[in-house]
mmCIF file of the N, C-alpha and C atoms, coordinates in Angstrom:
data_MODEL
# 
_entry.id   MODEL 
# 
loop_
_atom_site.group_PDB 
_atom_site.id 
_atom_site.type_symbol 
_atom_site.label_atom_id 
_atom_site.label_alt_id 
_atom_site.label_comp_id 
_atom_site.label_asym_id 
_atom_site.label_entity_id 
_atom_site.label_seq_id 
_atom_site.pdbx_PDB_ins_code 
_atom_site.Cartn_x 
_atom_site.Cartn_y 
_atom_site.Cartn_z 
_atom_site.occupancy 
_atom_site.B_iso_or_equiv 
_atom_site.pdbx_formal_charge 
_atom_site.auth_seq_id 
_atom_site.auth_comp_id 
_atom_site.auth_asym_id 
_atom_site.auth_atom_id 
_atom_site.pdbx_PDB_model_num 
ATOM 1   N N  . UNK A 1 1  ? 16.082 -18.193 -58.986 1.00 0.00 ? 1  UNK A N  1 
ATOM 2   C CA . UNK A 1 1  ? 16.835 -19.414 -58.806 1.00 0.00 ? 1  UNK A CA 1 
ATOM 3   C C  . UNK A 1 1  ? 15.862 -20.531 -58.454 1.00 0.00 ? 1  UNK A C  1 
ATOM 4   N N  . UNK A 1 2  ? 15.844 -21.884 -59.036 1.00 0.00 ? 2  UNK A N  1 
ATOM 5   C CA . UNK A 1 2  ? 15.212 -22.411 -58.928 1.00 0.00 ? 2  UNK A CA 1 
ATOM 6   C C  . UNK A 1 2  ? 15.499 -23.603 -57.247 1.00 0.00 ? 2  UNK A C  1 
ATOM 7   N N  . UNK A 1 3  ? 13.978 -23.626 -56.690 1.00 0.00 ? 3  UNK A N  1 
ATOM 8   C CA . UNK A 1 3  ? 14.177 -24.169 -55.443 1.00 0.00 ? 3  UNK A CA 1 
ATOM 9   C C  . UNK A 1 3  ? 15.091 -25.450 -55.625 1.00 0.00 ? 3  UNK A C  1 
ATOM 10  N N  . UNK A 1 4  ? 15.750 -26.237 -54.237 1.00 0.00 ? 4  UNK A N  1 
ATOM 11  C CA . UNK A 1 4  ? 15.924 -27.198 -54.253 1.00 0.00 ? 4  UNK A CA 1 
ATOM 12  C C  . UNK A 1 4  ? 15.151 -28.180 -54.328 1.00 0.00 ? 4  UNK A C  1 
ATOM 13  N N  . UNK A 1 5  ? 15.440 -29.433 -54.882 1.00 0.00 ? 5  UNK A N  1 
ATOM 14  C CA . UNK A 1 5  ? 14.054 -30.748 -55.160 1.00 0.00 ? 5  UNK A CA 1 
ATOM 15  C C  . UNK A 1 5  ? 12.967 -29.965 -55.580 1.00 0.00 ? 5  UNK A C  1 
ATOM 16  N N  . UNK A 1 6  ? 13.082 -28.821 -56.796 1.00 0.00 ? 6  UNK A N  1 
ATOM 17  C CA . UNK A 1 6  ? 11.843 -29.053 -57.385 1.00 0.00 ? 6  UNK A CA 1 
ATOM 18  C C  . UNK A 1 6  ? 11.934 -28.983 -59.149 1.00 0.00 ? 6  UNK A C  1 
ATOM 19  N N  . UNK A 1 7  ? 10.794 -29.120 -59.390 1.00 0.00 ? 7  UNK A N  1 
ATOM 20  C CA . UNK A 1 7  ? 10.670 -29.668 -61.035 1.00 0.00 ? 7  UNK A CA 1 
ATOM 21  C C  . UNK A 1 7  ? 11.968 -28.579 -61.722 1.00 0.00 ? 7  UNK A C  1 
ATOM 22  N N  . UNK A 1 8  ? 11.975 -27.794 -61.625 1.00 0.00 ? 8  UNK A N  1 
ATOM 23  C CA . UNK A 1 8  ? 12.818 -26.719 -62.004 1.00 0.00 ? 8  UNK A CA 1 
ATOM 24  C C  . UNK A 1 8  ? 14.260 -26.871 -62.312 1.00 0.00 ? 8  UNK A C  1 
ATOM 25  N N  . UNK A 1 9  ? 14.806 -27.403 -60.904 1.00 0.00 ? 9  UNK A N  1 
ATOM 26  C CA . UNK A 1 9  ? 15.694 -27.732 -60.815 1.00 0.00 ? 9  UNK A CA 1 
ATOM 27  C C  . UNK A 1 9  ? 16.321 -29.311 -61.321 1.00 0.00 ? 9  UNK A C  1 
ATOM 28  N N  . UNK A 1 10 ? 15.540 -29.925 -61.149 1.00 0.00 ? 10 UNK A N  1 
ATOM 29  C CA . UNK A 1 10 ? 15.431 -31.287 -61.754 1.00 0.00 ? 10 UNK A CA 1 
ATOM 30  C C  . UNK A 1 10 ? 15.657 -31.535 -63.167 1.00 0.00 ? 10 UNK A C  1 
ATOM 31  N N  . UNK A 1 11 ? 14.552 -30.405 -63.734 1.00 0.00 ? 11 UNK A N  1 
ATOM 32  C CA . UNK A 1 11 ? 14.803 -30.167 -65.076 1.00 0.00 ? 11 UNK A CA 1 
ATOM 33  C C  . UNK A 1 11 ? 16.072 -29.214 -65.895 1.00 0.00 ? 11 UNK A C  1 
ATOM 34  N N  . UNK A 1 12 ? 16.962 -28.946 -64.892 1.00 0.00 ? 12 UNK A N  1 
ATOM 35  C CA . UNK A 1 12 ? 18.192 -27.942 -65.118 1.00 0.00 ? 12 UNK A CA 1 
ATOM 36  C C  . UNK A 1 12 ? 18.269 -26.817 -65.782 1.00 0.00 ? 12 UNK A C  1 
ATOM 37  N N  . UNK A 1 13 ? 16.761 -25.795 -65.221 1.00 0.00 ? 13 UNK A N  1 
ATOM 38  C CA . UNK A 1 13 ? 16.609 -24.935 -65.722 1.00 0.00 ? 13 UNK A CA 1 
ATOM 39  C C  . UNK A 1 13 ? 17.295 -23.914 -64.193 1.00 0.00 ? 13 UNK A C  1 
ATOM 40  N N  . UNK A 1 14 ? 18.204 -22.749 -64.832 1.00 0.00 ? 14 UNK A N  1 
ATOM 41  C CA . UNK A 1 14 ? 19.173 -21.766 -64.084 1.00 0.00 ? 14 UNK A CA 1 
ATOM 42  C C  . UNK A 1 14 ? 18.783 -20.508 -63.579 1.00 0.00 ? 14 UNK A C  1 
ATOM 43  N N  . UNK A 1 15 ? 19.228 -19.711 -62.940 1.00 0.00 ? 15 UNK A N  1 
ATOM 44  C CA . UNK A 1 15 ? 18.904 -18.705 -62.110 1.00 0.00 ? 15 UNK A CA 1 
ATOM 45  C C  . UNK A 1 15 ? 18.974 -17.404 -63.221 1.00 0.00 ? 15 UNK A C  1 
ATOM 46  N N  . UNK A 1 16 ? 19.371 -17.434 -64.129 1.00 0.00 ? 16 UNK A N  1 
ATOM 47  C CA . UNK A 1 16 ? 19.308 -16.535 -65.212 1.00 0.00 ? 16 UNK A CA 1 
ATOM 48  C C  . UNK A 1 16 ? 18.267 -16.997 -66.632 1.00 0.00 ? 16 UNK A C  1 
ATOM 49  N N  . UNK A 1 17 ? 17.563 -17.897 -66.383 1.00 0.00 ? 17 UNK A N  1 
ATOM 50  C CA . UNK A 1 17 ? 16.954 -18.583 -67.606 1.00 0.00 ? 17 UNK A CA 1 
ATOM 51  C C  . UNK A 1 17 ? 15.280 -17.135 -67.927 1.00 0.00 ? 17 UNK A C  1 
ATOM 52  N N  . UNK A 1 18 ? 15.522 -17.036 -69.232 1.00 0.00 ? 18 UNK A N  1 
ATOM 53  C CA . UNK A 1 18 ? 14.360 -15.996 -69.093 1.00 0.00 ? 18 UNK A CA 1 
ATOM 54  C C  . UNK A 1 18 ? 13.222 -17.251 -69.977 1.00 0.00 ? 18 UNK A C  1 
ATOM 55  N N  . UNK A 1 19 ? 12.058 -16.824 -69.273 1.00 0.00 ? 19 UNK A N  1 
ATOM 56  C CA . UNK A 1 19 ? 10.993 -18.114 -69.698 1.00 0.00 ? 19 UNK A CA 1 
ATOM 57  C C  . UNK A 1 19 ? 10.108 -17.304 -70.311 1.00 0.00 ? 19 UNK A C  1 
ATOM 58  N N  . UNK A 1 20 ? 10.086 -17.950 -72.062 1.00 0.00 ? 20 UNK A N  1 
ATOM 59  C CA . UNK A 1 20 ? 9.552  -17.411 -73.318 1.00 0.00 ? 20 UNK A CA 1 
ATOM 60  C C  . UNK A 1 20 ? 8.017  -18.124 -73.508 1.00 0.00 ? 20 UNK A C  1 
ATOM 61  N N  . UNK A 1 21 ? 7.802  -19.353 -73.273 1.00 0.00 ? 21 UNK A N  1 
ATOM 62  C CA . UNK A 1 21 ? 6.531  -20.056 -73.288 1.00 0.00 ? 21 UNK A CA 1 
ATOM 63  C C  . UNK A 1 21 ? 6.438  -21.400 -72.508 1.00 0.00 ? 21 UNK A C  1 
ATOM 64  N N  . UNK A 1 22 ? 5.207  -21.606 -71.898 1.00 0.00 ? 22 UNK A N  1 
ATOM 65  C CA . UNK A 1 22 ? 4.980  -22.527 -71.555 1.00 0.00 ? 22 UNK A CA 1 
ATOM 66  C C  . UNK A 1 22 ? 4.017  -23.468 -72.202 1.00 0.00 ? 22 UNK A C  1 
ATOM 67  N N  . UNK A 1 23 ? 4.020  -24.540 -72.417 1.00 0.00 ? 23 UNK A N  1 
ATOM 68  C CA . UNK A 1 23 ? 3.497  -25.314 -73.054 1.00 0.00 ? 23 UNK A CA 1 
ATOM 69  C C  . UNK A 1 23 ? 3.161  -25.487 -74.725 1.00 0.00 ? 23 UNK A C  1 
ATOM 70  N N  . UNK A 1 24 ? 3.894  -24.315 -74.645 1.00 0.00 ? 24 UNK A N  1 
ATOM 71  C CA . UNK A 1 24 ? 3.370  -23.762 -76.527 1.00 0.00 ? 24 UNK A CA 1 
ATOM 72  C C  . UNK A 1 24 ? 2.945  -22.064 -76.673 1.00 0.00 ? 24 UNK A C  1 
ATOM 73  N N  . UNK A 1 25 ? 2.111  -21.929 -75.275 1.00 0.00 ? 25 UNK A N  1 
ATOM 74  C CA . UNK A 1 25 ? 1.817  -20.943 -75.198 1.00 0.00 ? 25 UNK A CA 1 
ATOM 75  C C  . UNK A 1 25 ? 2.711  -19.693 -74.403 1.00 0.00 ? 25 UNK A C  1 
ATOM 76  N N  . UNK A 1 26 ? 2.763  -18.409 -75.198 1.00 0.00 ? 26 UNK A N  1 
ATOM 77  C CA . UNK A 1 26 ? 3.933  -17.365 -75.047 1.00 0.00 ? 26 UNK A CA 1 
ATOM 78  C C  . UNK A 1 26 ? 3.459  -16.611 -73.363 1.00 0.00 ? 26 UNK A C  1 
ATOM 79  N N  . UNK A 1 27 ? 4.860  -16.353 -72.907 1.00 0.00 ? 27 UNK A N  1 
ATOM 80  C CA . UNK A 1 27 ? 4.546  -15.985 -71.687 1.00 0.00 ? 27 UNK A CA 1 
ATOM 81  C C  . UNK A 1 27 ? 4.816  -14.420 -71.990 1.00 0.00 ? 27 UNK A C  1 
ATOM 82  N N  . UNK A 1 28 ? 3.443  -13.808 -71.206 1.00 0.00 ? 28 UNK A N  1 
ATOM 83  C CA . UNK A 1 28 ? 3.854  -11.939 -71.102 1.00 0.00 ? 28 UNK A CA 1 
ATOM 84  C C  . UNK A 1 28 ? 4.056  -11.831 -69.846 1.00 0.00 ? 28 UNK A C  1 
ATOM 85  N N  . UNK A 1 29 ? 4.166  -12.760 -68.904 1.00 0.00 ? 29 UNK A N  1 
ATOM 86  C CA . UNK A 1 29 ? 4.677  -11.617 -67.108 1.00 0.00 ? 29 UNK A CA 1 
ATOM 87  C C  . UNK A 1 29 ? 4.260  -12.781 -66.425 1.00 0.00 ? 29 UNK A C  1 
ATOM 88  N N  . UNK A 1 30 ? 4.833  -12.348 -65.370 1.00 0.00 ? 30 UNK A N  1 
ATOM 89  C CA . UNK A 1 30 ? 5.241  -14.066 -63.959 1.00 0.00 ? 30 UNK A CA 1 
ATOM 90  C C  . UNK A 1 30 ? 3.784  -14.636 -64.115 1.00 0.00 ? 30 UNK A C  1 
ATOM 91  N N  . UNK A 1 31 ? 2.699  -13.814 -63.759 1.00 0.00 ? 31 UNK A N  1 
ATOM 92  C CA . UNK A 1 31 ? 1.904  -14.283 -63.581 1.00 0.00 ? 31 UNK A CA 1 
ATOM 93  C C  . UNK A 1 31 ? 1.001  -15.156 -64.194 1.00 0.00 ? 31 UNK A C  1 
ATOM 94  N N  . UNK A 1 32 ? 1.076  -14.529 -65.952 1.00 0.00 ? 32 UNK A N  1 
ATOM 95  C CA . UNK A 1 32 ? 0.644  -15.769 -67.154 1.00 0.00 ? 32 UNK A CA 1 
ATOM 96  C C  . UNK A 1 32 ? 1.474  -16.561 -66.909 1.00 0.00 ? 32 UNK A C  1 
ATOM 97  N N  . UNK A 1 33 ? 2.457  -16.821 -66.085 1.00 0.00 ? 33 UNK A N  1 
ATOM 98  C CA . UNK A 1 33 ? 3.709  -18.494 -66.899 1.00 0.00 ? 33 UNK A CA 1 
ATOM 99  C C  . UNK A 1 33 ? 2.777  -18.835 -65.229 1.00 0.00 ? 33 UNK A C  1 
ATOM 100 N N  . UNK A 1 34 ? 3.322  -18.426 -64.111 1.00 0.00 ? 34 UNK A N  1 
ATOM 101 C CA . UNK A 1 34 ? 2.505  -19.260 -63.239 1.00 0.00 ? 34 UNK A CA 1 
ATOM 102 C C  . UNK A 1 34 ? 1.184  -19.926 -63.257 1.00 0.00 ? 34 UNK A C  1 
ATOM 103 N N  . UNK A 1 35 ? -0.207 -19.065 -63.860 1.00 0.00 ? 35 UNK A N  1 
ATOM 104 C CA . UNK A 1 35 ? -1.471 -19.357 -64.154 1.00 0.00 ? 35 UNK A CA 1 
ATOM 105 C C  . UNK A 1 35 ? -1.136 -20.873 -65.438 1.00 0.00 ? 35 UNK A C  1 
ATOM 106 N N  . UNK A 1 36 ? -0.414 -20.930 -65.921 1.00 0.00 ? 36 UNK A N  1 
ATOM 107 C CA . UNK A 1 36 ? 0.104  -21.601 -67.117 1.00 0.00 ? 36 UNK A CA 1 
ATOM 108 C C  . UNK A 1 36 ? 1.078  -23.083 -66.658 1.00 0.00 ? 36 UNK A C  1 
ATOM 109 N N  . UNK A 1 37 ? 1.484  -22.903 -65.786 1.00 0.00 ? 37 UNK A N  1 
ATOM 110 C CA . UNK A 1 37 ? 2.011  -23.847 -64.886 1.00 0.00 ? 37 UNK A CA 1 
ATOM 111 C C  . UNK A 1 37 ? 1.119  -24.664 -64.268 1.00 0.00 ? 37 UNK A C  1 
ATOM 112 N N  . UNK A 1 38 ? 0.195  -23.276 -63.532 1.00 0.00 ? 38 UNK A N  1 
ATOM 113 C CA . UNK A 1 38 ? -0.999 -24.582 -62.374 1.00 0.00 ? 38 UNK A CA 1 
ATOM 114 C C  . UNK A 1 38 ? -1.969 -25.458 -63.273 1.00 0.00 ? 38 UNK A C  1 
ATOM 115 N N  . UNK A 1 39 ? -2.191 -25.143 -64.708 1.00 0.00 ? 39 UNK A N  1 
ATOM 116 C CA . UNK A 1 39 ? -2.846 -26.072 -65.122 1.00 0.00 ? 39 UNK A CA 1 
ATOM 117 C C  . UNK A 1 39 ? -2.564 -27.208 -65.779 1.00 0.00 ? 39 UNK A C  1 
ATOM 118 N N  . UNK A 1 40 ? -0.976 -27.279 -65.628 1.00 0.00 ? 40 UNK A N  1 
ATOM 119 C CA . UNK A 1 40 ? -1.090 -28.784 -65.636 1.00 0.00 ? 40 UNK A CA 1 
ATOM 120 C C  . UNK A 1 40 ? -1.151 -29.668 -64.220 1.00 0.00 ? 40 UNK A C  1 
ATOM 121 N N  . UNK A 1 41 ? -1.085 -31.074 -64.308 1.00 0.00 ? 41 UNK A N  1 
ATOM 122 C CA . UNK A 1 41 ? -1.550 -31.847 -63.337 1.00 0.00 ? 41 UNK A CA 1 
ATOM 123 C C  . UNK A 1 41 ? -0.275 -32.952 -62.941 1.00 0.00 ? 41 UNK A C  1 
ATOM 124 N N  . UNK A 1 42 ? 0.563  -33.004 -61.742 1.00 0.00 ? 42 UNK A N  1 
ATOM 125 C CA . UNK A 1 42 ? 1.464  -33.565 -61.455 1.00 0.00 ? 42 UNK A CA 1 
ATOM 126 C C  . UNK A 1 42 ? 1.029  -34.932 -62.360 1.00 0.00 ? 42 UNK A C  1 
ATOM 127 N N  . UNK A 1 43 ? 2.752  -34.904 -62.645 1.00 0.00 ? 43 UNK A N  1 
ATOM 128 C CA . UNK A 1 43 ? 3.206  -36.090 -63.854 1.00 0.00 ? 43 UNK A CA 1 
ATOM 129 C C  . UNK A 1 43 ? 2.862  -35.766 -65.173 1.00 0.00 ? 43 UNK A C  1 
ATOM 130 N N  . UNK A 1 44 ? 1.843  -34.488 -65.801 1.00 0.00 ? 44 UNK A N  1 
ATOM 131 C CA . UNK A 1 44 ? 2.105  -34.450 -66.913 1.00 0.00 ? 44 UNK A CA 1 
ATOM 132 C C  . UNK A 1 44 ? 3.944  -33.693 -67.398 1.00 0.00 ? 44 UNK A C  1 
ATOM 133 N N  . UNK A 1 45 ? 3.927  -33.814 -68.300 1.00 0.00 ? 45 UNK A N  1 
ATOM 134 C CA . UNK A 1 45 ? 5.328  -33.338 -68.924 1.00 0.00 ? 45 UNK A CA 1 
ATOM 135 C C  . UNK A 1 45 ? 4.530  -31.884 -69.721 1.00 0.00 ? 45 UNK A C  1 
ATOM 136 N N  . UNK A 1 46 ? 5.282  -31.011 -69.535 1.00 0.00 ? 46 UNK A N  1 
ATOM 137 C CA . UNK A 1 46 ? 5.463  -29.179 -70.125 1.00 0.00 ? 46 UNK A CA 1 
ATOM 138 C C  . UNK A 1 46 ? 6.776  -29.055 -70.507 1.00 0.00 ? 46 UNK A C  1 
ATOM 139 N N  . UNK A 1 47 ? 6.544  -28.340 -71.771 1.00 0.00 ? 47 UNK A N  1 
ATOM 140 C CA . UNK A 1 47 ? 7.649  -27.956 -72.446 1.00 0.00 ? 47 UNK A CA 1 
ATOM 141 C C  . UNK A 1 47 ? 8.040  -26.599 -72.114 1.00 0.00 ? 47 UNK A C  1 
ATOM 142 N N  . UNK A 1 48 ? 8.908  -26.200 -71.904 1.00 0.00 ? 48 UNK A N  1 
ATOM 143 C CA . UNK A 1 48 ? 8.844  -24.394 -71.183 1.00 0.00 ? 48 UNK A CA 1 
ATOM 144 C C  . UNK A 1 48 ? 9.948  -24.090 -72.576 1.00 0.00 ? 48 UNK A C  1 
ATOM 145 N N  . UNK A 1 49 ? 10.201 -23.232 -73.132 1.00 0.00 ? 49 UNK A N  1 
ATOM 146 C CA . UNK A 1 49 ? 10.928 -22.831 -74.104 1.00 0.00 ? 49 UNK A CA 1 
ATOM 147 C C  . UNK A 1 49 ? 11.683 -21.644 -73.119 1.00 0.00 ? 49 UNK A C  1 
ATOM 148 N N  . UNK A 1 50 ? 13.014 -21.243 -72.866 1.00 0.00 ? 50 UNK A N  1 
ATOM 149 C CA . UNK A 1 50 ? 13.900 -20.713 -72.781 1.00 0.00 ? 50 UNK A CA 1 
ATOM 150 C C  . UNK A 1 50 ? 14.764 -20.024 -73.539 1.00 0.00 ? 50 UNK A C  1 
ATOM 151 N N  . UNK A 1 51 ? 15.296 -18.757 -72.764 1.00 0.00 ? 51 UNK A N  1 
ATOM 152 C CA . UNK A 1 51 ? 16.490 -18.327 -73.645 1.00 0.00 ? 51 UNK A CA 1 
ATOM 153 C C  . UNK A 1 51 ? 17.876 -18.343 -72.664 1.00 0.00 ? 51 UNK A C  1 
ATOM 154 N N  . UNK A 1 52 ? 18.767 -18.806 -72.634 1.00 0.00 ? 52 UNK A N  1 
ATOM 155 C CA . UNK A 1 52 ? 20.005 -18.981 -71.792 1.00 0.00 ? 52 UNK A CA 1 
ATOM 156 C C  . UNK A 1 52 ? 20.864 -18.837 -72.773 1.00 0.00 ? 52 UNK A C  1 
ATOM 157 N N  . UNK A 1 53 ? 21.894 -17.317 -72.264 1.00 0.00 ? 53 UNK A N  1 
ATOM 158 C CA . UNK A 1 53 ? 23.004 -17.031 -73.185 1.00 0.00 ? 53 UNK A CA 1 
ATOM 159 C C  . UNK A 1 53 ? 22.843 -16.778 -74.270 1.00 0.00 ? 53 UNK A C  1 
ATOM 160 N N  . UNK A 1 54 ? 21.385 -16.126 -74.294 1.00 0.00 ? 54 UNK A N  1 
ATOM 161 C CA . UNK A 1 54 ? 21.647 -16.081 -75.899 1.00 0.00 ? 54 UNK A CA 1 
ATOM 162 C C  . UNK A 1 54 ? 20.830 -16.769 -77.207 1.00 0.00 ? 54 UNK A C  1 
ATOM 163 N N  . UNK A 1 55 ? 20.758 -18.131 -76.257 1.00 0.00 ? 55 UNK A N  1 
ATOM 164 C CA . UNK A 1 55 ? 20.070 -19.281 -77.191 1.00 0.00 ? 55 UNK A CA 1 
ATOM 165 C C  . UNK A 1 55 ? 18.986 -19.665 -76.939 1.00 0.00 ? 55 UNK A C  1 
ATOM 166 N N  . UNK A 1 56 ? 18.441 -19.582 -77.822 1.00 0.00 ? 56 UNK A N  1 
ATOM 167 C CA . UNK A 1 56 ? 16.833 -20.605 -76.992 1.00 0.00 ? 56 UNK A CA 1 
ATOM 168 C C  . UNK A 1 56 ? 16.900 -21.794 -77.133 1.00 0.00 ? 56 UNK A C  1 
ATOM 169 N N  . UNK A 1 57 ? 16.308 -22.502 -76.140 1.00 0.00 ? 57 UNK A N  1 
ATOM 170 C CA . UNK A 1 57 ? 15.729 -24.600 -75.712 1.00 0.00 ? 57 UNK A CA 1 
ATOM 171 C C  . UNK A 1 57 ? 14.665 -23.950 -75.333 1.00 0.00 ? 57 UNK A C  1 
ATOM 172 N N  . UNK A 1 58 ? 14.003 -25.643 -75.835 1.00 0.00 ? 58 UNK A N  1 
ATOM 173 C CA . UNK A 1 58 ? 13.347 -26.391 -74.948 1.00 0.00 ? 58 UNK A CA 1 
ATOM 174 C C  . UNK A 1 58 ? 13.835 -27.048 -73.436 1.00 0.00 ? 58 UNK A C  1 
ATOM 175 N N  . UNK A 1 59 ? 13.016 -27.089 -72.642 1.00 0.00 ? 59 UNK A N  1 
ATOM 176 C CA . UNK A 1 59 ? 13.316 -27.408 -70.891 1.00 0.00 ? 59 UNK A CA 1 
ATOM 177 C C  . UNK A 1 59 ? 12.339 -28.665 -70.926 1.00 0.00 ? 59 UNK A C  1 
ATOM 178 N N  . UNK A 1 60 ? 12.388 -29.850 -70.780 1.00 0.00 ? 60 UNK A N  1 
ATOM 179 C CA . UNK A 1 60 ? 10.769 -30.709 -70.294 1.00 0.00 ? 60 UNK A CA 1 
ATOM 180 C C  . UNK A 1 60 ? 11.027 -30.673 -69.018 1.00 0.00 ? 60 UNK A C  1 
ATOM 181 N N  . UNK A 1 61 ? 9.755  -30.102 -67.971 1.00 0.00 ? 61 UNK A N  1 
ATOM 182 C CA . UNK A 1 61 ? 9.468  -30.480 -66.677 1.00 0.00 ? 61 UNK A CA 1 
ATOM 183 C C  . UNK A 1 61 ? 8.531  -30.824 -66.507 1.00 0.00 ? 61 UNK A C  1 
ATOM 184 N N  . UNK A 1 62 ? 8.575  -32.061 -65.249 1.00 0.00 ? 62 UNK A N  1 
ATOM 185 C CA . UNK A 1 62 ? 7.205  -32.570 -64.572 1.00 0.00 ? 62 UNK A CA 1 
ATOM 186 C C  . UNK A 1 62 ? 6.860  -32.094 -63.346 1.00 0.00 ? 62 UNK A C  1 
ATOM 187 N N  . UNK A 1 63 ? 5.508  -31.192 -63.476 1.00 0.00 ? 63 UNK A N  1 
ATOM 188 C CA . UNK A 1 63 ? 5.150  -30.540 -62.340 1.00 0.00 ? 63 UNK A CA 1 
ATOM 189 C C  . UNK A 1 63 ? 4.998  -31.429 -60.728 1.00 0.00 ? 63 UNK A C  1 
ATOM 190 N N  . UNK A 1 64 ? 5.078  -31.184 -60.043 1.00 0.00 ? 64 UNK A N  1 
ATOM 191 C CA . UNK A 1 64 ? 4.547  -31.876 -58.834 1.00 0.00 ? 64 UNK A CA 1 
ATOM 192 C C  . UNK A 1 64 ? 4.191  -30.679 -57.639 1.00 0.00 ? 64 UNK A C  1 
ATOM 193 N N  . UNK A 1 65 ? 3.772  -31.464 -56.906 1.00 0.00 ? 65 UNK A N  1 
ATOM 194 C CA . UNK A 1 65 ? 3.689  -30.647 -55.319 1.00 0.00 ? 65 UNK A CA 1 
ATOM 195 C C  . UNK A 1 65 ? 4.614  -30.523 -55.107 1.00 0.00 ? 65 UNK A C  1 
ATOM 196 N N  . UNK A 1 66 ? 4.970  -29.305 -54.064 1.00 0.00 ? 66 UNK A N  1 
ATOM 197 C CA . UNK A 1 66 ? 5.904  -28.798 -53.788 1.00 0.00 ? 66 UNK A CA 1 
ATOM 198 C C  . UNK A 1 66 ? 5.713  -28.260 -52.440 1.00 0.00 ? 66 UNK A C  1 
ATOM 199 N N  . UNK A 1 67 ? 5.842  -29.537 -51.216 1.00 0.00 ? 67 UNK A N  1 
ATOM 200 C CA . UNK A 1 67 ? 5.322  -28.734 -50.061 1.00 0.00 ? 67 UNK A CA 1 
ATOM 201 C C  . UNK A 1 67 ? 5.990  -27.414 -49.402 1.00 0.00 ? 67 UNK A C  1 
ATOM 202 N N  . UNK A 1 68 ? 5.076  -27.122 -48.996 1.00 0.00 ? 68 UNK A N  1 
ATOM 203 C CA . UNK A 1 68 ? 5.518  -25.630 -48.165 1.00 0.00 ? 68 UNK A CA 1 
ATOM 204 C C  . UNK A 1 68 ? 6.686  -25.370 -47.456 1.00 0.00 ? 68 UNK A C  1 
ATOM 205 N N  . UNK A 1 69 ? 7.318  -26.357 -46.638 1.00 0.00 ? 69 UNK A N  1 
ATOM 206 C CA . UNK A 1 69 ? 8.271  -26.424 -46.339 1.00 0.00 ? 69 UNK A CA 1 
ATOM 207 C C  . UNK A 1 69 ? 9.436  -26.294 -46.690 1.00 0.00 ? 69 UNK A C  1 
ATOM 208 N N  . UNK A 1 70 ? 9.296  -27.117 -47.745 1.00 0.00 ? 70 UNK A N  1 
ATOM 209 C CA . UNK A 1 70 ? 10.601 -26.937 -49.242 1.00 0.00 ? 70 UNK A CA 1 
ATOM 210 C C  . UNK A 1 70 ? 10.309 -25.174 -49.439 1.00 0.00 ? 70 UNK A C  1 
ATOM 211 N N  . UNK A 1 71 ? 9.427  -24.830 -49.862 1.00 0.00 ? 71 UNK A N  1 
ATOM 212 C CA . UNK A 1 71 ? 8.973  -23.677 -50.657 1.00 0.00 ? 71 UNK A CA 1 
ATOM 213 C C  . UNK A 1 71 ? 10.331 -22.441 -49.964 1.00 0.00 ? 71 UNK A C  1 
ATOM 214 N N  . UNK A 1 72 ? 9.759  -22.600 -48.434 1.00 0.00 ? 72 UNK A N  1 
ATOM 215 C CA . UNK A 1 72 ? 10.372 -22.019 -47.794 1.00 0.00 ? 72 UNK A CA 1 
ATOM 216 C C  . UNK A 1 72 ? 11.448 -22.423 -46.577 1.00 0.00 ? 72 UNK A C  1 
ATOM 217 N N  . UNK A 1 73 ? 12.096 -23.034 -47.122 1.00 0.00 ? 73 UNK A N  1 
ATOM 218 C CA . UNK A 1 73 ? 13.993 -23.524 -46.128 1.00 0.00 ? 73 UNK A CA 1 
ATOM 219 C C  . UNK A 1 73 ? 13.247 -24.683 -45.133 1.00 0.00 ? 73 UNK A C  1 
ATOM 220 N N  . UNK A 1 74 ? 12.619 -25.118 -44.575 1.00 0.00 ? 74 UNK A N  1 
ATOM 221 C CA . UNK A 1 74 ? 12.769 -25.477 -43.796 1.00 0.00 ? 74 UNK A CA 1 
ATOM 222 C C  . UNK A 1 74 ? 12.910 -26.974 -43.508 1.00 0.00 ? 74 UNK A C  1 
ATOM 223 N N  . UNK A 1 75 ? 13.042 -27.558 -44.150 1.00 0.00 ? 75 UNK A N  1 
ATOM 224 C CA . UNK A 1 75 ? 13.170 -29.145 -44.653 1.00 0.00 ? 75 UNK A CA 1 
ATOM 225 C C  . UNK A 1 75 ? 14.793 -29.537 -45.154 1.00 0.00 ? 75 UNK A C  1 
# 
């Protein structure tokens, strides 16, 4: 599920969304889409390709910081 106030959510991607590629490039496991995430640079735009229900989209999100606090409840 995607945090509150972050790119994720902003971008109205859902708690069931399975994430097929990032940027162009195909995701095999959390850890390629995360490594694939950190290299872009807050304010660029990433295209994440999705499948929800069935269907695949495109998602555009703009990465940002995401302080720790948010990360974890406490804000």
């Amino acid at each position: 599920m995607p945090l509150d106030k972050s790119p994720a959510k902003a971008a109205g991607l859902f708690k069931d969304d399975v994430l097929l590629s990032v940027g162009g490039t195909e995701v095999e496991d959390l850890l390629g889409a995360i490594n694939l995430v950190r290299k872009a640079k807050p304010g660029d735009e990433l295209t994440l390709r999705v499948r929800r229900a069935g269907k695949e989209m495109d998602v555009k999100v703009k990465p940002t910081i995401v302080p720790f606090a948010a990360m974890v409840g406490l804000e």
